[in-house]
VOGU-3710 file (C-alpha; in Angstrom, 3 decimals, decimal comma):
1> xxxxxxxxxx> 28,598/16,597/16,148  28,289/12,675/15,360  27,625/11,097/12,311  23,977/10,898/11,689  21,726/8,322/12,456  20,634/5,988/9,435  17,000/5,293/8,415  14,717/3,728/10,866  11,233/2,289/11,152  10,342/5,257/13,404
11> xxxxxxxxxx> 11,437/7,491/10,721  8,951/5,996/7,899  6,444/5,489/10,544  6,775/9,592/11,551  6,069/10,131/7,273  3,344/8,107/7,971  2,031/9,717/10,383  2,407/13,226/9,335  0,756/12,585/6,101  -2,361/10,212/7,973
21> xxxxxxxxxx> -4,988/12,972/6,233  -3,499/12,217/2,727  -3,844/8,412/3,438  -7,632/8,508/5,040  -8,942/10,688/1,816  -6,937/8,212/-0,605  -8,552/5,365/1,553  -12,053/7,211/1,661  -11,536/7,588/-2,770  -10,783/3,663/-2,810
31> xxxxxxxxxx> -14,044/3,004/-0,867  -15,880/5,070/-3,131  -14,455/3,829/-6,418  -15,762/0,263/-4,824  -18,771/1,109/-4,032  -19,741/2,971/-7,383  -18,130/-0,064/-9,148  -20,810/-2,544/-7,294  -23,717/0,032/-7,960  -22,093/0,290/-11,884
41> xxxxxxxxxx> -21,815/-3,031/-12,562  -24,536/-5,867/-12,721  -24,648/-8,914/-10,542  -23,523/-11,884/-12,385  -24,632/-15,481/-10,400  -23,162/-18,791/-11,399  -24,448/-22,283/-10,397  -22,816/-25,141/-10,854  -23,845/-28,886/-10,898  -21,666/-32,121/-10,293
51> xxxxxxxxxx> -21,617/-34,721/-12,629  -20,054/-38,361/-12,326  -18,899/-39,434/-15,512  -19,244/-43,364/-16,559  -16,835/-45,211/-18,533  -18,488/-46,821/-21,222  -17,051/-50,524/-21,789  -18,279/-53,679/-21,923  -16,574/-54,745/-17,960  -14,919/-51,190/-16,825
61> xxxxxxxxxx> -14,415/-53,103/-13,282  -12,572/-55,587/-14,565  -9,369/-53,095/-16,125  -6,164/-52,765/-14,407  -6,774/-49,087/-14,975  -8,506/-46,626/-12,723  -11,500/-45,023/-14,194  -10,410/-41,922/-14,070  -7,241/-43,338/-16,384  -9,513/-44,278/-18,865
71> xxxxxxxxxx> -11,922/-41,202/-19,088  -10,061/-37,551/-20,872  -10,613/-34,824/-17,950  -10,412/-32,225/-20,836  -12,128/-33,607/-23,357  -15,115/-34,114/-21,578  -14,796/-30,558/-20,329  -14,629/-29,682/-24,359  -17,906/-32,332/-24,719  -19,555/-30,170/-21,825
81> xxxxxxxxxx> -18,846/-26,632/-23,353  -19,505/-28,055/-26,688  -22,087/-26,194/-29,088  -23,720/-29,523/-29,785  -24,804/-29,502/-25,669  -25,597/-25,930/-26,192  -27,860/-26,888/-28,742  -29,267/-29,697/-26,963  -29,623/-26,926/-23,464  -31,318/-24,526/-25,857
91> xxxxxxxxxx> -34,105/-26,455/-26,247  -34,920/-27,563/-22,915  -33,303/-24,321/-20,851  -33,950/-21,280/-23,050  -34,980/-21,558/-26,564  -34,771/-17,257/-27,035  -30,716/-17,567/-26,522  -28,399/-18,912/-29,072  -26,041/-22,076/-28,539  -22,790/-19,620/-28,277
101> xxxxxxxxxx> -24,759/-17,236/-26,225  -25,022/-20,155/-23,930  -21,837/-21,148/-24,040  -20,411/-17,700/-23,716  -21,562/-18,141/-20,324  -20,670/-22,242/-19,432  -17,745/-23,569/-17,991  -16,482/-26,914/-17,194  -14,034/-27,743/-14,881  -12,891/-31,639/-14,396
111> xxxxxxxxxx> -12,064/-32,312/-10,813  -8,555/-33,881/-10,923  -7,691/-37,684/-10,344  -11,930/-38,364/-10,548  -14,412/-38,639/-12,612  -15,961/-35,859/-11,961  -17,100/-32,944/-13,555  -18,620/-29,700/-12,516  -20,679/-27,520/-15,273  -21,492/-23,958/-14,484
121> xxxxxxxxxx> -23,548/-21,594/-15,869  -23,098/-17,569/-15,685  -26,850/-15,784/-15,666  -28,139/-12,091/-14,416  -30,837/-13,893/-12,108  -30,140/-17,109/-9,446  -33,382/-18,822/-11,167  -31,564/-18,758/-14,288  -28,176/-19,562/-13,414  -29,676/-22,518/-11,471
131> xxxxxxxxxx> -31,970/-23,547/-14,774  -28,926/-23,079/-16,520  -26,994/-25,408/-15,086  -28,849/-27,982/-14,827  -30,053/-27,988/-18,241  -26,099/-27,974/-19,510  -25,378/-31,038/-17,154  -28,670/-32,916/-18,762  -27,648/-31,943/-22,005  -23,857/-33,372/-21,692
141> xxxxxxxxxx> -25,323/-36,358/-19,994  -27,789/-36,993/-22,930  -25,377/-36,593/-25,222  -22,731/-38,389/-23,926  -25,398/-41,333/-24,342  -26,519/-40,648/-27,583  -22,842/-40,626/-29,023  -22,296/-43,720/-27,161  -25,486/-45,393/-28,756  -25,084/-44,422/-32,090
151> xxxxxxxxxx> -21,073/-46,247/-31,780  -22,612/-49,184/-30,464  -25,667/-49,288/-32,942  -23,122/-48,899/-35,588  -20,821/-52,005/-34,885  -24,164/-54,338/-33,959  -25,407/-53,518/-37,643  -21,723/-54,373/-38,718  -21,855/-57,755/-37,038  -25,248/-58,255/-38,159
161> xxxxxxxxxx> -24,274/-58,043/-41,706  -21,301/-59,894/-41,492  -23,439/-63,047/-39,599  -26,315/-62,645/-42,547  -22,916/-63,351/-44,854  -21,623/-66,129/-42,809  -25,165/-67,346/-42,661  -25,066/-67,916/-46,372  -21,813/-69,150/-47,010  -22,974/-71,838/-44,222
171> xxxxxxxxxx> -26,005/-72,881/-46,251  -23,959/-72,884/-48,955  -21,315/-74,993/-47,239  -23,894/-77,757/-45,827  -25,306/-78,022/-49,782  -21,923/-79,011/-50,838  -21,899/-81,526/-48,302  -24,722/-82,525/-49,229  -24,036/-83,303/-52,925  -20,371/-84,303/-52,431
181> xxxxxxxxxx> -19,474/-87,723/-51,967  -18,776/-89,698/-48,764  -15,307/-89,491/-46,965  -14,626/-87,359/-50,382  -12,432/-84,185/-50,690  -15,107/-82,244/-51,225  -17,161/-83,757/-48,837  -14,437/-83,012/-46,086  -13,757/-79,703/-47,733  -17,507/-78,961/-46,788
191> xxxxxxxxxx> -17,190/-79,601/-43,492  -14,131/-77,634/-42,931  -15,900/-74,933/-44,247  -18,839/-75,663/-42,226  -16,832/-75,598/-39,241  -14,601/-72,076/-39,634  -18,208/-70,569/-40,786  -19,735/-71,921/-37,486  -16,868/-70,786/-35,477  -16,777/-67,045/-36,394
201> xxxxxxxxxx> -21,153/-67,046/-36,395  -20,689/-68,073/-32,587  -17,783/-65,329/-32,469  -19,709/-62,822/-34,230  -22,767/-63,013/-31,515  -20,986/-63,552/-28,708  -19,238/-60,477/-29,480  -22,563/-59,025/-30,023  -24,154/-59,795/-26,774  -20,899/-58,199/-25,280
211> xxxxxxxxxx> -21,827/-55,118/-27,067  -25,239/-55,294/-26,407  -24,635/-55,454/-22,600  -22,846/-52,480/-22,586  -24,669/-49,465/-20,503  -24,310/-46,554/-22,433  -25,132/-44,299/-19,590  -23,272/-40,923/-19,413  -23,187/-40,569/-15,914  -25,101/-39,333/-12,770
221> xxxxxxxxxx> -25,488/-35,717/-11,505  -24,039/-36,065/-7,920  -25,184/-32,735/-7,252  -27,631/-30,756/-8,758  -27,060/-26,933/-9,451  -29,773/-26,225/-6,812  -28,229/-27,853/-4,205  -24,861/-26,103/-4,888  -24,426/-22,466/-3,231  -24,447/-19,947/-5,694
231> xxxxxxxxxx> -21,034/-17,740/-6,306  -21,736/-14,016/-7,185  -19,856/-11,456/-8,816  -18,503/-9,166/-8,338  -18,673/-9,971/-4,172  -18,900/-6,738/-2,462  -16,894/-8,193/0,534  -13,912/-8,525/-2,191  -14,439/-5,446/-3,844  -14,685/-3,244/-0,591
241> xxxxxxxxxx> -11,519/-4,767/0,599  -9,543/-4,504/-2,962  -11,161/-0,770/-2,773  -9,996/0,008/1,304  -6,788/-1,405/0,562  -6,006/-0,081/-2,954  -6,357/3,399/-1,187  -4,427/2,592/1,609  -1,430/1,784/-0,654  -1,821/4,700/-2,584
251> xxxxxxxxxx> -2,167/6,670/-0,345  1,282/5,301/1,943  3,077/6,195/-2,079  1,821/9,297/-2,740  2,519/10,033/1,531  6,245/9,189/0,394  6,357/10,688/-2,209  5,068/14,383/-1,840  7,245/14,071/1,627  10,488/13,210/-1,200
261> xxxxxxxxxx> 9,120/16,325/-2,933  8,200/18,723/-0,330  11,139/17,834/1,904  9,542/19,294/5,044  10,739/17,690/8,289  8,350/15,955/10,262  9,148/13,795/13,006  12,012/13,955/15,908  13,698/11,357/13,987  14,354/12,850/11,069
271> xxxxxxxxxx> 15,834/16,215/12,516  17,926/14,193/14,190  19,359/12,245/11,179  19,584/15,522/9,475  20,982/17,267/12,260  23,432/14,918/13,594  22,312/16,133/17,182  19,095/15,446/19,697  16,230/17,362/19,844  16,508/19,652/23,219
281> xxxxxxxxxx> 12,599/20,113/23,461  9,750/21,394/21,707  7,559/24,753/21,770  4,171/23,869/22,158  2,570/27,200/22,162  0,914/28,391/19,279  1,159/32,075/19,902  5,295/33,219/20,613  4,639/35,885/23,773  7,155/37,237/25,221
291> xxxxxxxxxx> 8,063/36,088/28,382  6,144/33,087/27,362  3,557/30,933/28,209  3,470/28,506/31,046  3,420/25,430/28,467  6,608/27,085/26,624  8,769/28,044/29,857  8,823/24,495/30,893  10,202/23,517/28,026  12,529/26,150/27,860
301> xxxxxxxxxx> 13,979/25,545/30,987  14,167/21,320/29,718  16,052/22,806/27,014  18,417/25,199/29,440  19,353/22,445/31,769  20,230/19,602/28,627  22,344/22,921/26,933  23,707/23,626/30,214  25,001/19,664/30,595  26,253/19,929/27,438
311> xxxxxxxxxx> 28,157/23,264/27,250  31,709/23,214/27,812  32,596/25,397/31,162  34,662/28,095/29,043  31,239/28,920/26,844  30,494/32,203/26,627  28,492/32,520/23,632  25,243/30,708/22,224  24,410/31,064/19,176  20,112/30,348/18,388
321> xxxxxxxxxx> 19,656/30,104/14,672  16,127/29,915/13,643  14,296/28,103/10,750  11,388/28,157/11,454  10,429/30,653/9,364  11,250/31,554/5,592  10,255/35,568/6,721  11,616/37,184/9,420  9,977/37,050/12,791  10,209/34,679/15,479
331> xxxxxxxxxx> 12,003/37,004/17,742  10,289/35,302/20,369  12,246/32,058/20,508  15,380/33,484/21,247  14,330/36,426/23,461  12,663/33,359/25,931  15,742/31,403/25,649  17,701/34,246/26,735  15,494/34,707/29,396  15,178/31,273/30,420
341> xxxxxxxxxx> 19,170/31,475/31,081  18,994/34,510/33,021  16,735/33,152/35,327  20,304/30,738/36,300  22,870/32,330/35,246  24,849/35,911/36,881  24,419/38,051/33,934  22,784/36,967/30,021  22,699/39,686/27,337  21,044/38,897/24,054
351> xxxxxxxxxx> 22,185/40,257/21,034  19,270/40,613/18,150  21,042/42,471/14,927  18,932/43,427/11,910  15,878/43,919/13,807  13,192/45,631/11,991  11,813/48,913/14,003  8,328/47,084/14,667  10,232/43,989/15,970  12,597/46,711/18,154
361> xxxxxxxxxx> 9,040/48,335/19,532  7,738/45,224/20,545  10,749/43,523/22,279  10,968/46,621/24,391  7,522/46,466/25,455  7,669/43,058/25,983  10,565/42,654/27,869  10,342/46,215/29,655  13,825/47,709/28,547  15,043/50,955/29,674
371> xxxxxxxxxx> 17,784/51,969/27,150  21,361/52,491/29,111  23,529/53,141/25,526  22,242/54,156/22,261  24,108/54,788/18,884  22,622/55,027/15,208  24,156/51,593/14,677  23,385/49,770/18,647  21,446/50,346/21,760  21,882/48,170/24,624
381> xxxxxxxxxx> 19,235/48,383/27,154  18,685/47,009/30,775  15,076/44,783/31,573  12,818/45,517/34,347  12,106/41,703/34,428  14,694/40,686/35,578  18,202/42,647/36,698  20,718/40,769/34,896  19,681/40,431/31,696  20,674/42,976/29,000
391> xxxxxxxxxx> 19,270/43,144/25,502  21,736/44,742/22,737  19,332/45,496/19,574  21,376/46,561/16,502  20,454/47,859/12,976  20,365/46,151/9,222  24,000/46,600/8,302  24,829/48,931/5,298  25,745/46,941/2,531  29,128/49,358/1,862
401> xxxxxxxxxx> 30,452/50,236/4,893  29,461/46,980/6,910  31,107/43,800/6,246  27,596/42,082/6,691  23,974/42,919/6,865  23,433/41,087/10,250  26,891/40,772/11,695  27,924/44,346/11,453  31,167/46,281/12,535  28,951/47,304/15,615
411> xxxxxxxxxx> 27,486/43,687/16,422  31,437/42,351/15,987  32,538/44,780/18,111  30,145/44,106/20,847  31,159/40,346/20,438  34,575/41,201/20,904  34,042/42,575/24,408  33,875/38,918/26,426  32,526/38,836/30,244  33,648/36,937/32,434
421> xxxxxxxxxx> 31,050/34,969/33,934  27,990/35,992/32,400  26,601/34,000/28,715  25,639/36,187/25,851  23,269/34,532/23,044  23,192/35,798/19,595  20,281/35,327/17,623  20,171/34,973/13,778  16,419/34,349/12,083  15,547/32,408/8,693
431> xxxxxxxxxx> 17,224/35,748/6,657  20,299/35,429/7,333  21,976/33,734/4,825  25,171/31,737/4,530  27,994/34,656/4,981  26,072/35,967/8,100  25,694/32,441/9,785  29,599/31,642/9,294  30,233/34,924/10,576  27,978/34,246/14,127
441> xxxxxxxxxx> 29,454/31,209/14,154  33,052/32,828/14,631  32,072/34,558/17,421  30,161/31,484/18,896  31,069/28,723/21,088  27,843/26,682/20,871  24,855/26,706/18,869  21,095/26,178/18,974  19,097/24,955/15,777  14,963/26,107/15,902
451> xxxxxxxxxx> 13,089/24,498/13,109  9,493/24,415/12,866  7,935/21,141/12,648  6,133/19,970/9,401  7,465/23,484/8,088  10,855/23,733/7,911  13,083/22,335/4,922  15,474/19,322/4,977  17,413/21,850/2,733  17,683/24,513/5,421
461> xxxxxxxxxx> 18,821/22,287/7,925  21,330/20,839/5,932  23,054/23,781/4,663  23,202/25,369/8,410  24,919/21,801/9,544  27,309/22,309/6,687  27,759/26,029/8,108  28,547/24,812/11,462  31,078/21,875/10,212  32,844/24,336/8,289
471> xxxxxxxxxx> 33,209/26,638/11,129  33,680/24,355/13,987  31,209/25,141/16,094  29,339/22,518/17,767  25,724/22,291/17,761  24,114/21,118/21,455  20,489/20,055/19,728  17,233/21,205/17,745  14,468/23,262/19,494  11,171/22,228/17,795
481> xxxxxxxxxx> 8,667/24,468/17,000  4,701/24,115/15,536  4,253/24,456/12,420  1,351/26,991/13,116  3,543/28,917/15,780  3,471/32,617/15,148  5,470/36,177/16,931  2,912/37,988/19,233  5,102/39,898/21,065  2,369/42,734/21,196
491> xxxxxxxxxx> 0,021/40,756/23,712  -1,095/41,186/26,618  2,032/39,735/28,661  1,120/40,558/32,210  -0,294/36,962/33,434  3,288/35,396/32,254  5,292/37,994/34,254  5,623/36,078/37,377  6,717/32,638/35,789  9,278/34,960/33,962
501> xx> 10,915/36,222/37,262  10,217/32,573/38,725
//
């Protein structure tokens, strides 16, 4: 046997595969949990308006800054969500709500390296969210202007006062000058005074015309909320995919994981890894007749003619040892191998020990025997199928007097007696346990593994490998079975005679 294969794509893709039901009902759940989600949960619509924001100065064209160096990105996005503009929105959008219910439901968002802001507004209804909206973006705009208003109302009055004061001190300054004498110190500290007071009044106003030119403006709206496509939520396209796909990946885990759990084999990759050997064929039948079915012979002979490449010339004895079953039964599988070889070879006897009497009945019917040596522990019989092929049936062991309950004194015995040219195969089913198996494999040259697909344990198969190490004996491949397969050696086997003696 060769070391065994390591983990492939084909292998996760096989779990896959054999678990596609679990996957489609996780995937169906997902869609569901999406759907009653979107039926649960209210639509929520947001509009949002674009807003270019001015820089208020007395010549912003005329800075070596850009204008979006001189204008905060956040802290007009504070302004905008502000509850002073929700106050101002209230008002003119919806006086029934609150300021912080209205801004529980605005957002601002500066656009980066611009000027430009976009306000949106959350609401149950598009009409709303749309109102919304553009009410907020009025709002910020108004009060952008109002702020900037009051600030410049605030330093005119401010110069005004201070030119009402200079205006004084100047008519005070041109009395002295009046009274003082000519080319006098106080004459010419009049007019010195008269002068500075002069200079700062034309300061004073031209500063004031500078302020008074000033466009207080907040901005424009660019792009009203009702020209802006409205963004719903939750979006059903989102939701069914995050619901599709959520199931999908829940379903691929919990496909890996209850195949961890269960450790059933279920792909030709996996027996192989396991195995350390090929699989020889599989069983398609679901019904194990005896000789078989059309479907099953052909792959019984694809399985004869790979063993028969395989088996070294001095073979005498083939060992089948079936797991495909926890229960006994099967007897099927290795009375159609059998016969399978006797249709090429000279002379095939099967050996079947601890066969039950119903499982004795129906073999003989099946396969026609006519007994040619009975004892209370053996019979051997002849077939009327076909002339060479001999079936040796022997009884449960004693669990005194026999050294095993399948491999008994009688059944070693028999084993002893080697032919020359003809094959014998010795079948073991899914009792025999680990003393009977090394025991068969003493008297065995070759073996045959039978597992049934999607039913059989990774634990079987690895404690009959371990068996067959131990022991030495080589094992030529894995005959697959379905998982469904069961013994009906009782049918009606009449139509299959033919292929049998084919």
């Amino acid at each position: 046997m060769g070391e065994p294969p390591g983990l492939s794509l084909g292998q996760y893709a096989s779990v896959l595969r054999g678990r596609w039901m679990l996957i489609l009902i996780t995937t169906v759940l997902g869609g569901l949990v999406a759907a009653g989600y979107l039926v649960l949960t209210p639509t929520m619509y947001t509009a949002t308006a674009a807003v270019q924001i001015n820089v208020i100065s007395s010549d912003p064209f005329q800075s070596s800054q850009s204008a979006s160096d001189l204008i905060d990105g956040s802290t007009e996005a504070s302004i905008a969500s502000s509850f002073a503009v929700a106050s101002l929105a209230a008002e003119e959008f919806d006086a029934n709500r609150t300021p912080n219910e209205i801004r529980e439901y605005t957002e601002a968002t500066p656009v980066a390296d611009a000027t430009v802001l976009q306000i949106s507004y959350t609401s149950t209804t598009p009409e709303n969210a749309r109102d919304g909206a553009d009410a907020l973006t009025q709002a910020y705009l108004s009060y952008r202007e109002s702020q900037a208003s009051v600030r410049l109302s605030s330093m005119i009055e401010m110069i005004d006062d201070q030119l009402t004061g200079l205006r004084r001190e100047l008519v005070d300054a041109n009395a002295q000058a009046a009274v003082a004498e000519p080319d006098s110190s106080d004459a010419n500290q009049a007019a010195s005074d008269r002068d500075l007071i002069t200079i700062e009044i034309n300061s004073l106003i031209t500063r004031k015309n500078v302020l008074e030119s000033i466009n207080t403006s907040g901005g424009v709206i660019l792009t009203p909320a009702r020209e802006n496509p409205l963004e719903t939520a939750p979006s059903a396209k989102t939701v069914a995919a995050s619901g599709v796909l959520g199931g999908i990946l829940l379903g691929v885990v919990l496909a890996f994981l209850v195949k961890g759990l269960d450790r059933r084999v279920t792909s030709n990759a996996e027996i192989e890894r396991l195995a350390g050997a090929e699989v020889l064929g599989h069983l398609p039948g679901r019904l194990g007749t005896v000789p078989p079915s059309a479907a099953d012979m052909e792959a019984l002979r694809l399985v004869r003619e790979r063993v028969l490449a395989n088996l070294a010339a001095d073979s005498r004895t083939l060992l089948i040892v079936n797991r495909a079953s926890r229960s006994s039964g099967h007897v099927d599988v290795a009375a159609n191998i059998a016969l399978a070889f006797a249709q090429e070879r000279n002379a095939v006897e099967l050996v079947l020990p601890a066969l039950s009497g119903e499982d004795t009945k129906a073999v003989t019917t099946a396969l026609q025997l006519e007994v040619t040596h009975e004892s209370p522990e053996l019979a051997i019989f002849r077939s009327n199928l076909l002339h060479n092929f001999t079936v040796v049936i022997a009884e449960p062991g004693s669990p005194i007097s026999d050294p095993d309950p399948h491999i008994t004194r009688a059944v070693r015995e028999r084993m002893d007696l080697r032919s020359s040219d003809g094959l014998r195969v010795l079948a073991l089913d899914a009792t025999a346990r680990a003393p009977s198996l090394l025991a068969a494999h003493r008297y065995s040259d070759a073996s045959i593994l039978a597992v049934a697909m999607g039913k059989t344990h990774a634990d079987s198969i690895d404690a009959c490998v371990a068996e067959m190490r131990v022991s030495g004996t080589p094992l030529l491949g894995v005959l697959t079975l379905r998982r469904d397969r069961i013994s009906n050696l009782s049918a009606d086997v009449r139509d299959a005679k033919e292929p049998a003696r084919r």
